[in-house]
N, CA, C and O atoms as a printed pandas DataFrame, in Angstrom:
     atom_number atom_name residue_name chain_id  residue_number  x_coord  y_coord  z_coord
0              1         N          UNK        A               1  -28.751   52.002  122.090
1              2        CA          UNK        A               1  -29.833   52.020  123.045
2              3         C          UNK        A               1  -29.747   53.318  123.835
3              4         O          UNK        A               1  -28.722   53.847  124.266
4              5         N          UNK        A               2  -31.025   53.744  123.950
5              6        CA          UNK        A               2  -31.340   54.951  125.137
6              7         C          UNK        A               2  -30.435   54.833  126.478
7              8         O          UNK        A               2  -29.574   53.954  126.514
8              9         N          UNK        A               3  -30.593   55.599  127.448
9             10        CA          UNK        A               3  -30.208   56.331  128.520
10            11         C          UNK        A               3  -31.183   55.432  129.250
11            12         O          UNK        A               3  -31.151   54.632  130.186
12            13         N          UNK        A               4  -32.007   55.895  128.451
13            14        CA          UNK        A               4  -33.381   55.357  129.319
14            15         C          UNK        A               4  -33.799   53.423  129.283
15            16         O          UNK        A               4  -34.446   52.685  130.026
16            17         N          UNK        A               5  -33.192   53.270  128.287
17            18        CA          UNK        A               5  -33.389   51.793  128.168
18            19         C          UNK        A               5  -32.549   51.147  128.289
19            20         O          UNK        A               5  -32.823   49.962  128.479
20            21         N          UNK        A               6  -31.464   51.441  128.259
21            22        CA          UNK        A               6  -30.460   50.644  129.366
22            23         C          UNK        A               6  -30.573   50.983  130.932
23            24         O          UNK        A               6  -30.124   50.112  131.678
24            25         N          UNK        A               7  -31.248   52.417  131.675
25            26        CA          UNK        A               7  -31.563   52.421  132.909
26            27         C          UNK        A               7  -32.474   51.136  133.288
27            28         O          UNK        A               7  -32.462   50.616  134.404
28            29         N          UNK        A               8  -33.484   50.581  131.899
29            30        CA          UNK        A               8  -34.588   49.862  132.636
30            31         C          UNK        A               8  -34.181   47.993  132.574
31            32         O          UNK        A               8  -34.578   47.031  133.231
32            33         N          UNK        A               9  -33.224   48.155  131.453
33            34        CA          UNK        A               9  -32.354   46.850  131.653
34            35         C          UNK        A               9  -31.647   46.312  132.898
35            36         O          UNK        A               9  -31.433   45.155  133.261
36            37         N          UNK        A              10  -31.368   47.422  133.411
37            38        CA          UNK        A              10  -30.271   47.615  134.584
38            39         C          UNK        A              10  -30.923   47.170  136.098
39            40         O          UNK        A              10  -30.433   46.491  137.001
40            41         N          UNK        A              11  -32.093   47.774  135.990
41            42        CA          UNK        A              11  -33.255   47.374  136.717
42            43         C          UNK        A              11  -33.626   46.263  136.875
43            44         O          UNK        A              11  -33.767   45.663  137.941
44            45         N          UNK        A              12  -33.953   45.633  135.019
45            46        CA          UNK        A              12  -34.388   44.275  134.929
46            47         C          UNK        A              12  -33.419   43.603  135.795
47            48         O          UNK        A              12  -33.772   43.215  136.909
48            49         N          UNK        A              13  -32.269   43.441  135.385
49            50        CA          UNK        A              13  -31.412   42.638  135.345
50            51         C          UNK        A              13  -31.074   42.459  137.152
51            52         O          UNK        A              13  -30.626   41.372  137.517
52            53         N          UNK        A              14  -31.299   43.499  138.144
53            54        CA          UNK        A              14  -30.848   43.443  139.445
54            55         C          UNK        A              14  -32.353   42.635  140.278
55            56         O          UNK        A              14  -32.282   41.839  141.214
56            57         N          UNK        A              15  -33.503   43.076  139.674
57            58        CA          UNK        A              15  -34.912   42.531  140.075
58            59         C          UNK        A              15  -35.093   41.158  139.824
59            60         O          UNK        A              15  -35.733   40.443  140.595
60            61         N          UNK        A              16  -34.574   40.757  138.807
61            62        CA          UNK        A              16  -34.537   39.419  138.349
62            63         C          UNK        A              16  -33.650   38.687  138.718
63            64         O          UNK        A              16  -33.726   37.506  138.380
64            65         N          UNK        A              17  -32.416   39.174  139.604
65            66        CA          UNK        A              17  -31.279   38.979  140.430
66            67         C          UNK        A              17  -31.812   38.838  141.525
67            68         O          UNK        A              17  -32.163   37.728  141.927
68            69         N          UNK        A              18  -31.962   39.868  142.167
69            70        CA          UNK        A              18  -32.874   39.274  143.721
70            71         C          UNK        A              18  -34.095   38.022  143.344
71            72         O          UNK        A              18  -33.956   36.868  143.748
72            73         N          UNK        A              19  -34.906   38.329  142.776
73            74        CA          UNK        A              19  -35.569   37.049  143.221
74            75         C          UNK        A              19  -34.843   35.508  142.522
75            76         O          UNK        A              19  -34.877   34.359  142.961
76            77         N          UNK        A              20  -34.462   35.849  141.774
77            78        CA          UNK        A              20  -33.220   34.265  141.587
78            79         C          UNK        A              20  -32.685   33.826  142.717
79            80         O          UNK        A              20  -32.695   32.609  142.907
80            81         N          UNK        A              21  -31.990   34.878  143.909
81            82        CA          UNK        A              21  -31.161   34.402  144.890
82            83         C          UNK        A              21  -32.626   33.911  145.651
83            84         O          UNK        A              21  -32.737   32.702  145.852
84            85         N          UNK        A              22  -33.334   34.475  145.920
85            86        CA          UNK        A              22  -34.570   33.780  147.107
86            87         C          UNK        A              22  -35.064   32.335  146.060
87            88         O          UNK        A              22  -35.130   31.245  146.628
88            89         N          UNK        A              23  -35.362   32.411  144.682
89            90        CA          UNK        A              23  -35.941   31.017  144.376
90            91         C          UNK        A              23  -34.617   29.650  144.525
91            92         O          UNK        A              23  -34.816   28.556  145.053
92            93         N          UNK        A              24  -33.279   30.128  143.887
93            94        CA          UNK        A              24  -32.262   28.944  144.464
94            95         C          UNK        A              24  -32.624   28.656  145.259
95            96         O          UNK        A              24  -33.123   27.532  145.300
96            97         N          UNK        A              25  -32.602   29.699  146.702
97            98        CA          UNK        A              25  -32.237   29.170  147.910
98            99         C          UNK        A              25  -33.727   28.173  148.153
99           100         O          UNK        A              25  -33.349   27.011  148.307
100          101         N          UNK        A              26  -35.137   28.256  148.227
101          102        CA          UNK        A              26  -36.284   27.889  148.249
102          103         C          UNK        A              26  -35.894   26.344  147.509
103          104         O          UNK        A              26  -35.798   25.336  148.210
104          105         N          UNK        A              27  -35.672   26.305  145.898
105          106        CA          UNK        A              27  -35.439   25.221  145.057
106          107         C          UNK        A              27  -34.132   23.972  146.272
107          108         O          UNK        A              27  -34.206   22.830  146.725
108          109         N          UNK        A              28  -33.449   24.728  146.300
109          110        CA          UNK        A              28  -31.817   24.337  147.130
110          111         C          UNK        A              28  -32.687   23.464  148.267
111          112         O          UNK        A              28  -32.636   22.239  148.164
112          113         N          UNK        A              29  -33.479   24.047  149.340
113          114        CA          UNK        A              29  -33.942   23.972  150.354
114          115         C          UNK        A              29  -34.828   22.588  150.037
115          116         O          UNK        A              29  -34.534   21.508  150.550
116          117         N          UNK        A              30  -35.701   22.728  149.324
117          118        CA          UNK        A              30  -36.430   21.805  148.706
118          119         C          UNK        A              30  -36.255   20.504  148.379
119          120         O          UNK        A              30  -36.963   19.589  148.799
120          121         N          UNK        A              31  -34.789   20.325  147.208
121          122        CA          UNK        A              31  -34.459   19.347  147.265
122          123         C          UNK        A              31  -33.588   18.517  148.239
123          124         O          UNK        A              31  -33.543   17.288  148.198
124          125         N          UNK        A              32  -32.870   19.313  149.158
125          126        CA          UNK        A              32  -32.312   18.779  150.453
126          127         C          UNK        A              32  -33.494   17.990  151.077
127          128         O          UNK        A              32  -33.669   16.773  151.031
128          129         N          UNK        A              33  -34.550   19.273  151.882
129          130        CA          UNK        A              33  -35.561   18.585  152.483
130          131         C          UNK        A              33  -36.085   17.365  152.503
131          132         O          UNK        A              33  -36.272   16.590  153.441
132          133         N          UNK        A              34  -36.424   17.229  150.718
133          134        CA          UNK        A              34  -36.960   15.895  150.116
134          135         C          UNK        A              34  -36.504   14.730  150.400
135          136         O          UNK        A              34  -36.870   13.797  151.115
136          137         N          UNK        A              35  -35.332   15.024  149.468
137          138        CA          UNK        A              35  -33.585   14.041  149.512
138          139         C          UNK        A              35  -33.425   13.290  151.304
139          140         O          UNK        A              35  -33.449   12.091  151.582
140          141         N          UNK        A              36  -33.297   14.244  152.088
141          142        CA          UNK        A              36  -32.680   13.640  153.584
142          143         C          UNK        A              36  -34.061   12.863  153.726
143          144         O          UNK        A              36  -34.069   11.635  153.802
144          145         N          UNK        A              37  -35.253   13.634  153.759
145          146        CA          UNK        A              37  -36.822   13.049  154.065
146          147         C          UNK        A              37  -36.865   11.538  153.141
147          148         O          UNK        A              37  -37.866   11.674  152.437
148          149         N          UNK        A              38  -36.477   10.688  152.944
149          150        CA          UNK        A              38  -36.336    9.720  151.872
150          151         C          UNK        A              38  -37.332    9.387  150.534
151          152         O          UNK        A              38  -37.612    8.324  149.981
152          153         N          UNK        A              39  -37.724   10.752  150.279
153          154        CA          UNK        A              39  -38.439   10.966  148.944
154          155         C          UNK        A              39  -37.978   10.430  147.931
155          156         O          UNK        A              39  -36.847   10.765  147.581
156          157         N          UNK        A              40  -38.618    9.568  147.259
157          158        CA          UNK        A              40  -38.121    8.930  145.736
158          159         C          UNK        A              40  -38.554    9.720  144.889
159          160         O          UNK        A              40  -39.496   10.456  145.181
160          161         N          UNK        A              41  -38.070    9.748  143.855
161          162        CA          UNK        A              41  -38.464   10.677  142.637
162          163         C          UNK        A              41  -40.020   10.884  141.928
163          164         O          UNK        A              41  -40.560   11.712  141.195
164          165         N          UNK        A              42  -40.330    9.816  142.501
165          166        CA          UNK        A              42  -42.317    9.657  142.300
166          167         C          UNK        A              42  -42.822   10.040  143.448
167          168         O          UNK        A              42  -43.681   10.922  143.460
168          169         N          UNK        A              43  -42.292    9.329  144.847
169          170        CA          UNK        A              43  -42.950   10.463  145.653
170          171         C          UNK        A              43  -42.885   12.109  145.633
171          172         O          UNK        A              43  -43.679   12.876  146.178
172          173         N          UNK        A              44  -42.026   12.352  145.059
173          174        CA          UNK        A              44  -41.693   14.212  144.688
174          175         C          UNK        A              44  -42.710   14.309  143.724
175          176         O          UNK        A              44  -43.666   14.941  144.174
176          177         N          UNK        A              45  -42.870   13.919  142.550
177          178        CA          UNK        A              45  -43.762   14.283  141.323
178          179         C          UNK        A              45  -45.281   13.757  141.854
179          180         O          UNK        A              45  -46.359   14.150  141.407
180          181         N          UNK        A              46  -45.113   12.950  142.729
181          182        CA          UNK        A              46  -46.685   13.075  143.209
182          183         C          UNK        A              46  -47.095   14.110  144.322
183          184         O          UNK        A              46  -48.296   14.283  144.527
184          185         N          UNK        A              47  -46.341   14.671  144.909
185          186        CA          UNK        A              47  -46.302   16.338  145.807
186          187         C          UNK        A              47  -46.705   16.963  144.967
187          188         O          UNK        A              47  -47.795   17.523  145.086
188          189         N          UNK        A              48  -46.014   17.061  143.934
189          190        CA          UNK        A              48  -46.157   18.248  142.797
190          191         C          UNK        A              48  -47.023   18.544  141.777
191          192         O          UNK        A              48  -47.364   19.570  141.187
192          193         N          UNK        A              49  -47.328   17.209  141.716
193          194        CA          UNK        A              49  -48.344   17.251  140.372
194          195         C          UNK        A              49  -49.646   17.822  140.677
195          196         O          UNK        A              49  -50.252   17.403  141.663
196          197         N          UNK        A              50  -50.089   18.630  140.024
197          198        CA          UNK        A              50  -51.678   19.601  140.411
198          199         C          UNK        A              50  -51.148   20.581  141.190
199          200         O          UNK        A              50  -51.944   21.485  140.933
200          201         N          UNK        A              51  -50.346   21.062  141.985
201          202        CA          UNK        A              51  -49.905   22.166  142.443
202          203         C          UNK        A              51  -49.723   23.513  141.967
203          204         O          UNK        A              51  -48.665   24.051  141.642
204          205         N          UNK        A              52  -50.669   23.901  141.968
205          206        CA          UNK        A              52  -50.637   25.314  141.336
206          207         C          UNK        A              52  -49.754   26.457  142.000
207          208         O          UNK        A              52  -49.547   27.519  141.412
208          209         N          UNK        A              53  -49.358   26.235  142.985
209          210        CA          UNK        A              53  -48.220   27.025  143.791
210          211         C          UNK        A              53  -47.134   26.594  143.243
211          212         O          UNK        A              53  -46.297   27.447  142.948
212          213         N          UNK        A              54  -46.863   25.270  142.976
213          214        CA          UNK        A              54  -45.529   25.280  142.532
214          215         C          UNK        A              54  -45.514   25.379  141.178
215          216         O          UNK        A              54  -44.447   25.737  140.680
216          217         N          UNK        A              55  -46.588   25.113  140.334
217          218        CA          UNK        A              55  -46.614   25.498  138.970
218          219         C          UNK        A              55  -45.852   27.196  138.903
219          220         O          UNK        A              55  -44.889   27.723  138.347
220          221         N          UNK        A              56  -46.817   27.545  139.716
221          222        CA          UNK        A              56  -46.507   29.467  139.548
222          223         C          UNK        A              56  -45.110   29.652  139.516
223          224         O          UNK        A              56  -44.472   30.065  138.547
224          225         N          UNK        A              57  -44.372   29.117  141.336
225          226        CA          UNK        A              57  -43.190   29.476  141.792
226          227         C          UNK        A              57  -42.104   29.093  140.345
227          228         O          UNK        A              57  -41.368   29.872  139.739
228          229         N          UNK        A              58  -42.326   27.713  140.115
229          230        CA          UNK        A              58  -41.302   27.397  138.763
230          231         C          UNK        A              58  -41.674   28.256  137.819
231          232         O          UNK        A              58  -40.782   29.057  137.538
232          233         N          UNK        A              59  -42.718   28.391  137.194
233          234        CA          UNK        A              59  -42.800   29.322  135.842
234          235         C          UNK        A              59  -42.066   31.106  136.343
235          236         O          UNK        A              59  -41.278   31.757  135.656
236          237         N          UNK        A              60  -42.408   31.344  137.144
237          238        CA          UNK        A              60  -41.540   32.865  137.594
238          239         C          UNK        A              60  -40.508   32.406  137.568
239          240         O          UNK        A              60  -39.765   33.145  136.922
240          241         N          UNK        A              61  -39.940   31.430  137.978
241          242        CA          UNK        A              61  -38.219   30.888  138.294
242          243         C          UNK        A              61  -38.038   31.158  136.363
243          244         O          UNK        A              61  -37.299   31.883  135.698
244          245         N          UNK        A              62  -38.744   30.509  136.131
245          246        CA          UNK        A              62  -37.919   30.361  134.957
246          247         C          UNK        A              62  -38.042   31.576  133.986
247          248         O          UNK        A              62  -37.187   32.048  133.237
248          249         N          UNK        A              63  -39.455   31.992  134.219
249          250        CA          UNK        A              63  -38.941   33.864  133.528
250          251         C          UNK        A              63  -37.988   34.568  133.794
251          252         O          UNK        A              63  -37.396   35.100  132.854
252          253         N          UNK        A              64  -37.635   34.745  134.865
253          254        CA          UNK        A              64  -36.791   35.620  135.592
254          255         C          UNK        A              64  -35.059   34.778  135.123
255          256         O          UNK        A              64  -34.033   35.401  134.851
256          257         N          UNK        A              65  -35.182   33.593  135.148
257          258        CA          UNK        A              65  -34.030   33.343  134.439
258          259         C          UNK        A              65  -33.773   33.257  133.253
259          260         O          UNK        A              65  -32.597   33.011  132.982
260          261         N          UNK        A              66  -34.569   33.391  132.326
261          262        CA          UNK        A              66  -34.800   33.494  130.577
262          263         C          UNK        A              66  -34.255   35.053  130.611
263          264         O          UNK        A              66  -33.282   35.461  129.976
264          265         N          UNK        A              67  -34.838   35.597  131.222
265          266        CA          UNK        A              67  -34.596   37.383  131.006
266          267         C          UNK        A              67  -33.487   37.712  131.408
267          268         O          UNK        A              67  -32.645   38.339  130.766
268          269         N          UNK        A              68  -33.357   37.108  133.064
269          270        CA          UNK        A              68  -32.283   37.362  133.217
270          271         C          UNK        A              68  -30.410   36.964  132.751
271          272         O          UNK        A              68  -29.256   37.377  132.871
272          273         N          UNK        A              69  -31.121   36.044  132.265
273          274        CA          UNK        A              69  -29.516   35.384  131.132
274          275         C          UNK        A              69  -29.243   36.298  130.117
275          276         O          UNK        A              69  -28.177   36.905  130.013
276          277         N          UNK        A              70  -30.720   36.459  128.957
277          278        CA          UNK        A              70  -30.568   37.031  128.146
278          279         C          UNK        A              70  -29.992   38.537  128.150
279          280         O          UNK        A              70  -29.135   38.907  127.347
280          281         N          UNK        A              71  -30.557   39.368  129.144
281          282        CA          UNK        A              71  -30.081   40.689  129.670
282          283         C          UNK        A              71  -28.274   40.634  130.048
283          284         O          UNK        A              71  -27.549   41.627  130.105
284          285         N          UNK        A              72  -27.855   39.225  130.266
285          286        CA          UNK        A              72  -26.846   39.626  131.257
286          287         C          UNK        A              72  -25.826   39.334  129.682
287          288         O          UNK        A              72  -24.864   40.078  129.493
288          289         N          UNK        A              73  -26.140   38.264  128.692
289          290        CA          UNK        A              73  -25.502   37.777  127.696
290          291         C          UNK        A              73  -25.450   39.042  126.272
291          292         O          UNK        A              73  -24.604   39.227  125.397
292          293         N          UNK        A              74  -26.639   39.659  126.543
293          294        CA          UNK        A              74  -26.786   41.171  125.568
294          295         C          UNK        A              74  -25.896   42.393  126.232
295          296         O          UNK        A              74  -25.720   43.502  125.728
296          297         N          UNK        A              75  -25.531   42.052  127.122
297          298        CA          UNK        A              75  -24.475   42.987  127.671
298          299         C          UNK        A              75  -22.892   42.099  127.031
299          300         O          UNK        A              75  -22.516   42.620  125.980
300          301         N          UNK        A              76  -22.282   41.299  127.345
301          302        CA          UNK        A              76  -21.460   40.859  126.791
302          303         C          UNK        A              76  -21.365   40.775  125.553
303          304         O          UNK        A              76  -20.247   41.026  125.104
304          305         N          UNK        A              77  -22.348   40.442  124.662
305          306        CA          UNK        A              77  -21.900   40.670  123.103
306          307         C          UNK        A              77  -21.714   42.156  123.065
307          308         O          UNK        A              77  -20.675   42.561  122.542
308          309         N          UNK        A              78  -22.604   43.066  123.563
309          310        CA          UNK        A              78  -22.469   44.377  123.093
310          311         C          UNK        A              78  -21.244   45.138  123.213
311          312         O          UNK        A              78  -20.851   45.975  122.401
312          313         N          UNK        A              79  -20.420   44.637  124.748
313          314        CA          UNK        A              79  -19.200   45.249  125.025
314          315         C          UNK        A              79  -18.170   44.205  123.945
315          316         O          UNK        A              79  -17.455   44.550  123.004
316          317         N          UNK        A              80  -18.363   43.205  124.360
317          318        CA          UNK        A              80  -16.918   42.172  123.209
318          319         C          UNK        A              80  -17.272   42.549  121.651
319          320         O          UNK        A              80  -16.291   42.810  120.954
320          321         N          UNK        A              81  -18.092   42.585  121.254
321          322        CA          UNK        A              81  -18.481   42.050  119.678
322          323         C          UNK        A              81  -19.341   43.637  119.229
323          324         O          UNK        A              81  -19.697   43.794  118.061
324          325         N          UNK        A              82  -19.525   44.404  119.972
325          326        CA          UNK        A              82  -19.636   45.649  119.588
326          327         C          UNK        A              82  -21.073   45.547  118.518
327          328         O          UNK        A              82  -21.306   46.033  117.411
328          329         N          UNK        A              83  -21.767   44.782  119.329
329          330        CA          UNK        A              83  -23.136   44.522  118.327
330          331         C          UNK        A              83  -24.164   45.532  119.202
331          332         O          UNK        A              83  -24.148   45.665  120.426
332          333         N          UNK        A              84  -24.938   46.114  118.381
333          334        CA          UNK        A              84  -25.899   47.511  118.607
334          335         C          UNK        A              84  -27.044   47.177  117.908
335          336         O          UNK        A              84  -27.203   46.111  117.313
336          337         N          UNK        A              85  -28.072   48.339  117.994
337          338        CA          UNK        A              85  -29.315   48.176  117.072
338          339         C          UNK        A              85  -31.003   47.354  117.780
339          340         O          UNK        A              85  -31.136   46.547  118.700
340          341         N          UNK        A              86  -31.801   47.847  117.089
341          342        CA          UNK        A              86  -33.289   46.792  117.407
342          343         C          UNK        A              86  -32.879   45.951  117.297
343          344         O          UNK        A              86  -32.784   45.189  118.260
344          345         N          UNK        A              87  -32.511   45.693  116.334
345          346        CA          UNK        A              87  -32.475   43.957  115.611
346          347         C          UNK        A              87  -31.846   43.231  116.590
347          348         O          UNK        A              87  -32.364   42.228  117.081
348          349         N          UNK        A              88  -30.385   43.805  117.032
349          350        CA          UNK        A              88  -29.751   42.886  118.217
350          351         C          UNK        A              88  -30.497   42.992  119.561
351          352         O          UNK        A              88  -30.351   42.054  120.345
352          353         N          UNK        A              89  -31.341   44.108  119.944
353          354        CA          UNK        A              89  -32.058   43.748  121.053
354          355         C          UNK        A              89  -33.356   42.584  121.123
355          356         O          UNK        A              89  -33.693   41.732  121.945
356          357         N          UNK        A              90  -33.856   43.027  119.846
357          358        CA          UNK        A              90  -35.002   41.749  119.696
358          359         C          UNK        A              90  -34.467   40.372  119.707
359          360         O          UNK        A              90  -35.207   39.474  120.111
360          361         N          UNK        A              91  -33.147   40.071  119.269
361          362        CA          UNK        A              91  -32.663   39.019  119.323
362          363         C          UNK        A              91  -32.382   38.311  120.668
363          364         O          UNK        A              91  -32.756   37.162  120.904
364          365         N          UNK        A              92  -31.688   39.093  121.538
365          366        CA          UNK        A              92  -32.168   38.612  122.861
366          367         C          UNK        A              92  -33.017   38.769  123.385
367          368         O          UNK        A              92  -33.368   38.018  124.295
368          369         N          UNK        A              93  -33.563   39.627  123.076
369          370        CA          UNK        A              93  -35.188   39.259  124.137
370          371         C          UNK        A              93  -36.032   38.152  123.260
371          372         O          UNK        A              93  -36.874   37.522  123.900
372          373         N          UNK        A              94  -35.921   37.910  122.136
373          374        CA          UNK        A              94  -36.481   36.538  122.006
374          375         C          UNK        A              94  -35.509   35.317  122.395
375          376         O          UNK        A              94  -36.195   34.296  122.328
376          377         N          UNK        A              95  -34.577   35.096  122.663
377          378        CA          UNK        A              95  -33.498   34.500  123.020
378          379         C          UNK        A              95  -34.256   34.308  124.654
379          380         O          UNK        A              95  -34.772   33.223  124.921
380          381         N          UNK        A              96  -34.268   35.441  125.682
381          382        CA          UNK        A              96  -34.608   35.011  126.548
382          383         C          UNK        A              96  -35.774   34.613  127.201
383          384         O          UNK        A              96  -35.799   34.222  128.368
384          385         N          UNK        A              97  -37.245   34.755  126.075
385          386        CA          UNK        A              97  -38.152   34.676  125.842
386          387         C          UNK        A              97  -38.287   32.821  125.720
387          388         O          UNK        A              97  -38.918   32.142  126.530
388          389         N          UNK        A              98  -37.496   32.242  124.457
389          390        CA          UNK        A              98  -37.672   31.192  123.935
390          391         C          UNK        A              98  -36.928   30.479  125.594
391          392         O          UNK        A              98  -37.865   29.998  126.230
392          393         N          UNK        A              99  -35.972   30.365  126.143
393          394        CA          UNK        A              99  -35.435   30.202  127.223
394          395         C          UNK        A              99  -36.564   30.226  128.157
395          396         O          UNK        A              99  -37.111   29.124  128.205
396          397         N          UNK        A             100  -37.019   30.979  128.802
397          398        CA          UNK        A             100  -38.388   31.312  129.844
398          399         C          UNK        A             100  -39.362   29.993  129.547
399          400         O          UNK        A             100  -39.778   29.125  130.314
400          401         N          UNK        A             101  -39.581   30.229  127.932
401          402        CA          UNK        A             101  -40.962   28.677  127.709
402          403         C          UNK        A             101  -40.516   27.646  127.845
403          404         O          UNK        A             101  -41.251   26.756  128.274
404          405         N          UNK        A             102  -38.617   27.256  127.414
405          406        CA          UNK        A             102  -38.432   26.155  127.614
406          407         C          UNK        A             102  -38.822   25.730  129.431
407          408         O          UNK        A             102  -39.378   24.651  129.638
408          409         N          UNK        A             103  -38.467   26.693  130.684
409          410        CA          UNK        A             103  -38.297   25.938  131.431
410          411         C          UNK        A             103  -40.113   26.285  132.126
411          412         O          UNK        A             103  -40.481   25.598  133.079
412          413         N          UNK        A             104  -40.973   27.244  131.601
413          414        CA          UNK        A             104  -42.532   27.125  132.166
414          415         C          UNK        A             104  -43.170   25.534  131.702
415          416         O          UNK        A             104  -43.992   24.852  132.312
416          417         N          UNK        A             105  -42.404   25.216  130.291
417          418        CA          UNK        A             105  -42.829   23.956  129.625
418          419         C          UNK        A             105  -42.412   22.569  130.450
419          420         O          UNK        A             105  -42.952   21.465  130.527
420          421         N          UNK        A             106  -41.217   23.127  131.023
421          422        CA          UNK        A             106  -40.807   22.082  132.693
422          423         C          UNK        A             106  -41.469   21.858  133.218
423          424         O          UNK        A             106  -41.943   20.741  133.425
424          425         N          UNK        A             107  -41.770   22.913  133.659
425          426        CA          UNK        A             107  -42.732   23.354  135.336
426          427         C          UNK        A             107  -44.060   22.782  134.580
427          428         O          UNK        A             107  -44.581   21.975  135.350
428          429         N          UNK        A             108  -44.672   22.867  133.594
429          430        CA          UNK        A             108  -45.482   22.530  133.548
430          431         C          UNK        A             108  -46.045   20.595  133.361
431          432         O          UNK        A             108  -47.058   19.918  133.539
432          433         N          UNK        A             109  -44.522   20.404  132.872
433          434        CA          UNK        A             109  -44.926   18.928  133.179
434          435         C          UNK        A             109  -44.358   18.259  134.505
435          436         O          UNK        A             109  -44.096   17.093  134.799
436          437         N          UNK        A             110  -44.264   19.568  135.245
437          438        CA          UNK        A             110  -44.121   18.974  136.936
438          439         C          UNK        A             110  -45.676   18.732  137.331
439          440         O          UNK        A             110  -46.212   17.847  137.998
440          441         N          UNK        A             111  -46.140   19.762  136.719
441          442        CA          UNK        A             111  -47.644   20.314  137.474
442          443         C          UNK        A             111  -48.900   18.858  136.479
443          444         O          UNK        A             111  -49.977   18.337  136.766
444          445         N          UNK        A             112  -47.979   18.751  135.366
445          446        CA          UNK        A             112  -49.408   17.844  134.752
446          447         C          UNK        A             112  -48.572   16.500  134.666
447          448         O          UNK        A             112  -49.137   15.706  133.915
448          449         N          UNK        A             113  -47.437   16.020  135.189
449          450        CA          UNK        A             113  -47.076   14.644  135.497
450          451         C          UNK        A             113  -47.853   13.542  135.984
451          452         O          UNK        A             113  -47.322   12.448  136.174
């Protein structure tokens, strides 16, 4: 890989870092709130359901953690296992791609529950 494309990995990987720490803490916050508030698990999915704010907030949560796994796990094979090339980059970025839909496919049956 480039100079240049590991600069923009590097990037990815710290951008997709900050907003992970603000969505935990938001997610964290959330389920406390609920939890102490004596929310049952249907009263939560009936908050949620049709919410297009929280549709959004989860589907970014979960891009940013698809990418950001995959970015952080394509660094570890590359240093341990000395794996290089397109082929191994496409592999994680569909890796963290397929990851991202699993959890928008969450969020989305928060939003259509």
């Amino acid at each position: 890989m480039s100079t240049r494309g590991g600069t923009h990995l590097w990037v990815a990987q710290r951008v997709t870092a900050m907003f992970l720490a603000v969505a935990v803490l938001v997610h964290l916050a959330t389920i406390l709130v609920a939890v102490r508030g004596g929310l049952s698990a249907a009263e939560i999915l009936g908050r949620t359901r049709g919410s297009a704010a929280w549709l959004a907030f989860y589907a970014v949560f979960a891009l940013a953690a698809g990418l950001h796994g995959a970015i952080g796990l394509r660094g570890i094979a590359a240093e341990w296992l000395g794996w290089r090339g397109r082929g191994f980059d496409a592999a994680w970025l569909t890796i963290g791609l397929l990851t991202a839909i699993f959890g928008i496919y969450a969020a989305l049956g928060l939003y259509a529950a």
